[in-house]
Structure formats: C-alpha cells, structure tokens
N, C-alpha and C positions, 0 to 999 in steps of 0.2 A: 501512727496508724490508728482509726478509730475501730469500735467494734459497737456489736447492736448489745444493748445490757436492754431486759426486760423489766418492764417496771411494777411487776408484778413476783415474780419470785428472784428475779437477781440472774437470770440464766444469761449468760454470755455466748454471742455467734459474732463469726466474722461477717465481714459485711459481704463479703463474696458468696455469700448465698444467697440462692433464689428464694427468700420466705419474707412474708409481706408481717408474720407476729412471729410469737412465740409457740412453741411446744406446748406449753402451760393454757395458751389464749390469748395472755396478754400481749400490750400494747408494747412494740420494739422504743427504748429509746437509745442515744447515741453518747456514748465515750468516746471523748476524742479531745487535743490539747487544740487549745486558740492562742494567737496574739495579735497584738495592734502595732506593728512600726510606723508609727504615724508621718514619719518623715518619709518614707517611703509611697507607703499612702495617697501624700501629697502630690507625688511627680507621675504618678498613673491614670490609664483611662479614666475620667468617669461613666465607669459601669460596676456594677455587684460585685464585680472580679477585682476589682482592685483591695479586695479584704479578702485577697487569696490566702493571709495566714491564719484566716478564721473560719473558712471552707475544707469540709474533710474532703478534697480531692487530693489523689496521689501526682498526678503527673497533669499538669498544666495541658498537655498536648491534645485530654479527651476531654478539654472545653465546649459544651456545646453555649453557642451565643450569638446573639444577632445587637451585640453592643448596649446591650438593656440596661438601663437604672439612671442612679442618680436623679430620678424627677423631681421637676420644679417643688419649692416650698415659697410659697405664695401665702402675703396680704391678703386676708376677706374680713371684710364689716356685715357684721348681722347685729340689730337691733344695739347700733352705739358701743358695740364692744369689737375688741378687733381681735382676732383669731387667727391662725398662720391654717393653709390649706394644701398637705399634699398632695400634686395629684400623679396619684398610680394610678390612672388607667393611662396613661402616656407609653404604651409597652407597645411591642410588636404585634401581639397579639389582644391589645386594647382592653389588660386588665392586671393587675399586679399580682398575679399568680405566675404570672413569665419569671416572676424569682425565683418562685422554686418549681419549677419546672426547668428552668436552665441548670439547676444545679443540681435535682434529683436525676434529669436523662444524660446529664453528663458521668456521673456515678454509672449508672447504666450503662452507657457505651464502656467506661473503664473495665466492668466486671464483666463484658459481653454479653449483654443482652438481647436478642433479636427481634422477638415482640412482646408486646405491650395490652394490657387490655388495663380500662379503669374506668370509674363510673362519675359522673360529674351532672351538675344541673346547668351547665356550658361551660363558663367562664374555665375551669381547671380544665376540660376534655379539651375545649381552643387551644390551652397552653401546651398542655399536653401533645395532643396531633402536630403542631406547630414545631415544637421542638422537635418531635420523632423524626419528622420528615424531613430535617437538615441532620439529624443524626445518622438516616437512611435506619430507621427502623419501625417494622409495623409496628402499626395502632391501631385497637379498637375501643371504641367510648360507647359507655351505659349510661343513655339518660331519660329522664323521665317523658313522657307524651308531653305534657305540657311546657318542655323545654322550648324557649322564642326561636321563631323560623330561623333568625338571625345569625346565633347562637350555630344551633345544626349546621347551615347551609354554612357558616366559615371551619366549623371540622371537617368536613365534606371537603370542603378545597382543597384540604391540606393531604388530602389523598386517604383520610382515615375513614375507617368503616365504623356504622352506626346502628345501635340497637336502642331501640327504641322502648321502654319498660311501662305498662300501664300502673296507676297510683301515684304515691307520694313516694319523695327523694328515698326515703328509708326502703321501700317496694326495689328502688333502682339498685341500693346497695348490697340488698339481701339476692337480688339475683344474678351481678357479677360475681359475688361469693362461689356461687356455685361452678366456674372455669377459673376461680385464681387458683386450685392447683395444678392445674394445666397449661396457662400462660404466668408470665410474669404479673404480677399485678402492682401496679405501679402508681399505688394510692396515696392523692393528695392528702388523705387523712390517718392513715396508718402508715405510710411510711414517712419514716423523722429526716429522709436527706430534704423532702419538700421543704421544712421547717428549716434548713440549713440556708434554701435562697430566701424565706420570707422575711428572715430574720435581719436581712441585711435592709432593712427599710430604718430596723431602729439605728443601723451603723449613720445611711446616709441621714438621717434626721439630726443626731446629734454631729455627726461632724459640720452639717447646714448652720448647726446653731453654736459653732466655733468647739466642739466635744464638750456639750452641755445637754443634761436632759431637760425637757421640758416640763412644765407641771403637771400637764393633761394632756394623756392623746384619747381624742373619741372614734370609734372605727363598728363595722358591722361586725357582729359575731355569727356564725350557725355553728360551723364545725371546728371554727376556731384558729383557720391557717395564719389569717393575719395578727390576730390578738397572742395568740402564740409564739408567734412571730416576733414579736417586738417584746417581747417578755424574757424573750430566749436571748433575742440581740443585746439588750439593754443589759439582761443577768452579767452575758458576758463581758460586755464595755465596764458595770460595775467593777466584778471580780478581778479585771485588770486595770484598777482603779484610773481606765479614761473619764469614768464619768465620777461624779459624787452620791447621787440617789437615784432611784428607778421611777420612773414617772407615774402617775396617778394612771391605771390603764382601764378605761369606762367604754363598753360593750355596747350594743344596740342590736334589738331583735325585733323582727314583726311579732306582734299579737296575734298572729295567725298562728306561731308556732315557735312558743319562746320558753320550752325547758330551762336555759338556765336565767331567762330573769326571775322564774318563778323561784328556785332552789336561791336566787339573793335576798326575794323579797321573804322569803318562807324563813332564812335563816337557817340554811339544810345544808351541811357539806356534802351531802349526795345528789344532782344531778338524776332525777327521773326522768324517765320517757314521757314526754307529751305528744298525745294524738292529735296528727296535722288533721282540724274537720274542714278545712277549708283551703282555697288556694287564696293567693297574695302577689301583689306585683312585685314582689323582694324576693324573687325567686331562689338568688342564692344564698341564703340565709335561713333557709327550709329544713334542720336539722332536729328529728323527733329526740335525739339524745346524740352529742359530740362522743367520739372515741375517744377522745382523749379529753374526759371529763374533770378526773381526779388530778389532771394537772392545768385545765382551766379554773377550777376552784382555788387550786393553788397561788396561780399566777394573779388571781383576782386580792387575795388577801394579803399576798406581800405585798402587792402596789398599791394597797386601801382604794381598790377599784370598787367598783361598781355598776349594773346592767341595767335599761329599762328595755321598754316593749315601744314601740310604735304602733298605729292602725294607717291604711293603703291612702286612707284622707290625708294624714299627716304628712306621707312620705311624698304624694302628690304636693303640697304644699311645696316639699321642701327642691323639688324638682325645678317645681318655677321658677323658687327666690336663687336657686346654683343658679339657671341659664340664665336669670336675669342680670349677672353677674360675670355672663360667658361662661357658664362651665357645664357643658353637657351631659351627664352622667346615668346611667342605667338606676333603678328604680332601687336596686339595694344600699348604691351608695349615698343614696339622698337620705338613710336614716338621720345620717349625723345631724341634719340640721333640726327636727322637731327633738331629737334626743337635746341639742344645746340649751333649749327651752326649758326640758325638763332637769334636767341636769343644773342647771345655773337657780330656777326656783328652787330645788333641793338646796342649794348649798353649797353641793359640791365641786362646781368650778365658781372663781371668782375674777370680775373682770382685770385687776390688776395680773393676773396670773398668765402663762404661756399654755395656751390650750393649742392643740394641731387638729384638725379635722383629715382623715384618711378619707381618701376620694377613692375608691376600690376599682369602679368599672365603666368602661365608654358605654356613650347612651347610644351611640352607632347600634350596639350590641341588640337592643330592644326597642325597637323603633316602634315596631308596630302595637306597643303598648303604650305610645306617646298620641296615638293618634285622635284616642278620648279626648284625652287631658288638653290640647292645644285646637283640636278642629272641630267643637261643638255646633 
C-alpha cells in the first residue's frame, strides 16, 4: 500500500485523500514498494501496464488505458554521430504525458474521484481530458491565452471545459490554485501518481536496450515530468539492481525562460524564479520556477547531468533537420537537437557513447506555428 510522505516535513497521508500538498505546503512525494519480474514482464502487453509491479495501483480493474507505450526507439544520424531517438509523442493523445495521465486518472477512478480540474499549457490538459473522458469523469483545464488553437480545440473534443488565463503559464497556475480546494485538482506537477506513469519510459528504454542503461538521455525540461520521470524510473531499476548505473540525465530549456539552466550555470542548488519577458515557440517548457525543484537539482547531481538554454532560431533549425528525417514534432521537442550541439562541444556526450534523444510531442499539435517556418 503506498502513502503520500511530504517532502518537506516528513508528514504522512494516505493516498485516499483529496489533497493535491501537504498541510505544511510542501510538495506530496510517494512511499510505496516496486519490483521487476522480468520474466513476467516479458510475456505481457506492450504497454506501461506491463510494469504493474512498479505501479502503486491497488486493483488492476481501475486501469484506465487506451494500450499506450512501449514507443519505438529508433536509429537517427545528426552530424556523423548516431543517436538512438524515442518517440513519445506516438500516444493517443499525441504526447508522452498519456503516461502519467493513464496512471494518475486511474488512481483517481480507484479513490473515487468525480471531477477534475488542472492547469496545463496543452499537452498534460490533452492527456488529461483524454483520459477523464474514458474514465467518465469531469474535467476542467487552465490554460494560458497563448495556448496553440490546436492544443485547445483537441481538449475541447474530449468533452472537457476550458478557461482560458491571460499572461504567462505561472499566471495560469496561480489561478487554478484558487478552486483546487474545491475540486479535485489533479496536477501534472504536484501530484507524484503523474511521475508514477512518466517514469515508465526509463523502464521501456532500458528494457529496449536488453535492461541496460544508456550513457545519455537528452529530453526538454520546464516543470520537469519527463526528466523526473526517468530519474525516478531509472532510481528504481537501479535499487533493484535491473540495471548497473543511472544514466547521464541532460535537460533542455528555452532562453526565453530557463530558471533552472541558470541555477546550473550559476552553480546554485536553489532554483530561482525567472521572469518569463517573452513568449517562445517551446511552449511547454515555459516554467518561471518547477515545484519540484529541490529534487530536479537532485536528480541532476546524481546523474552528473547537466542543462542548457536554447533560442526559437535554434529550435527552428532543429524542427527542419527532425522532419527531414520523418519526424514531425512540436516546437518543444526539437530542443534536443541544437542542445546535441551544445552538449557534445562541452564535452559532455561523446560520440562512442549511447545518447537517446526524447521526442516529447506531435507537431499535429502546433501546426499553426509551422506555417512561418516552411511557407515563406
């Protein structure tokens, strides 16, 4: 049975309560026992669910899933070096936040939840409405004005209601606060069951590579689900020695609004707020300071990771050389490719080495920001 342990004073709650922190303030994190029968493992779906003994659900039965995961890990050459490339945006709802969404609203249906409210700059609200609506439960999504038509109009579909918030993603966050204690609030960033599905990327990654870790995975950061994510997966493949070492885990943020490259480059284990003065075509990566800072630092230092910045020029660049290679992707997942650039001048990946590139979200998603960049 897992329980919410605070990771600020130590305060213990069961999960069957409706609170998104703690009493204290702090940030909820999750006690709870994992394992890997691999042979097991072996003879199930390929989907997230097949690492059901590493999933704190109670009962199999309040599964919510549309057969998600397992996405391809695929060959790419950039610049004479060859790189392995997941791509998570191969979901249902065309972003690899359907991981933990499938297995935060399944906790949810377990403990009875009815509705939902959360705030997203698309991609988690998508996954979110998505899953509600095969769970059969309301949803509402907070997102910013500048959220892609795209974006909006597929939560829309999914029968979810939308509030629409003027300013920056932090403006959107600070004013769902004010109805999460009134509805459930069922935040991709404060609540640790979301971290429970994301986390299964580092499972499939390293069982892809016969339960081995890779040297480098490079992936977008804002608020940190995915980088989280594979920190958390990886910790716990280590601790039940599936694996041997944890992977070098290297971050990517726009320069429009990259708190924590600054706190790497500064040499700060505190994570400031940085004021978004601008918008960015890397919309979901727009985080004036992550909630769960003090354990992005963390997970950055055990993995002897490291973050850089991109600018909208670069990310364009790296837009073109993905689809020129077939791979479509929304504007935040193209960090990875000018960050390889920067990354590899550093030092810190080297071409003999196993680097992964996380492909985050379908460029279906933002079209209408593609239409610059290809039809001058």
């Amino acid at each position: 049975m897992s329980e919410y342990v605070c990771s600020l004073c130590n305060s213990k709650y069961p999960v069957t309560e409706f609170r998104y922190k703690c009493d204290c303030g702090g940030v909820l994190d999750l006690k709870k026992l994992v394992s890997f029968p691999l042979k097991r493992i072996a003879k199930r779906k390929p989907t997230i669910w097949r690492y059901w003994e590493a999933i704190p659900l109670e009962n199999k039965e309040n599964i919510v899933s549309f057969d998600e995961g397992m996405t391809p890990l695929i060959d790419f050459f950039y610049k004479d070096l060859n790189f392995k490339v997941k791509l998570d945006y191969i979901f249902p709802t065309g972003s690899y936040k359907d991981r933990g969404a499938s297995v935060l609203i399944s906790k949810l249906k377990e403990i009875g939840v009815k509705r939902v409210i959360e705030d997203s700059s698309g991609n988690a609200g998508a996954a979110a409405a998505g899953y509600s609506a095969k769970a059969q439960i309301k949803c509402e999504i907070y997102c910013p004005q500048s959220t892609s038509e795209g974006k909006l109009l597929q939560i829309q579909s999914y029968g979810a209601k939308i509030k629409k918030i003027p300013g920056t993603r932090t403006d959107t966050s600070n004013a769902v606060l004010k109805d999460a204690e009134k509805f459930y609030y069922a935040s991709h960033n404060w609540n640790p069951f979301f971290l429970e599905g994301t986390k299964t990327a580092a499972f499939e990654i390293s069982e892809q590579l016969d339960w081995k870790s890779p040297d480098n995975i490079i992936c977008p950061i804002g608020f940190g689900s995915i980088y989280l994510g594979l920190y958390i997966g990886f910790k716990e493949l280590l601790e039940n020695k599936i694996v041997e070492r944890l992977p070098k885990l290297l971050g990517v943020q726009s320069s429009a609004c990259c708190p924590i490259y600054k706190a790497f480059i500064n040499k700060e284990d505190i994570i400031q707020k940085f004021a978004q003065k601008r918008q960015t075509i890397a919309e979901g990566i727009c985080a004036e300071k992550p909630i769960r800072d003090t354990l992005v630092m963390k997970a950055m230092k055990e993995t002897h990771g490291a973050v850089t910045a991109v600018s909208d020029a670069e990310i364009t660049r790296g837009i073109k050389i993905l689809a020129q290679q077939g791979l479509f992707v929304e504007p935040t997942s193209a960090v990875v490719i000018p960050a390889v650039d920067k990354f590899y001048e550093q030092n810190i990946i080297k071409p003999e080495q196993t680097t992964i590139l996380i492909l985050t979200g379908s460029g279906l998603k933002t079209t209408e920001k593609f239409v610059k960049m290809f039809y001058k």
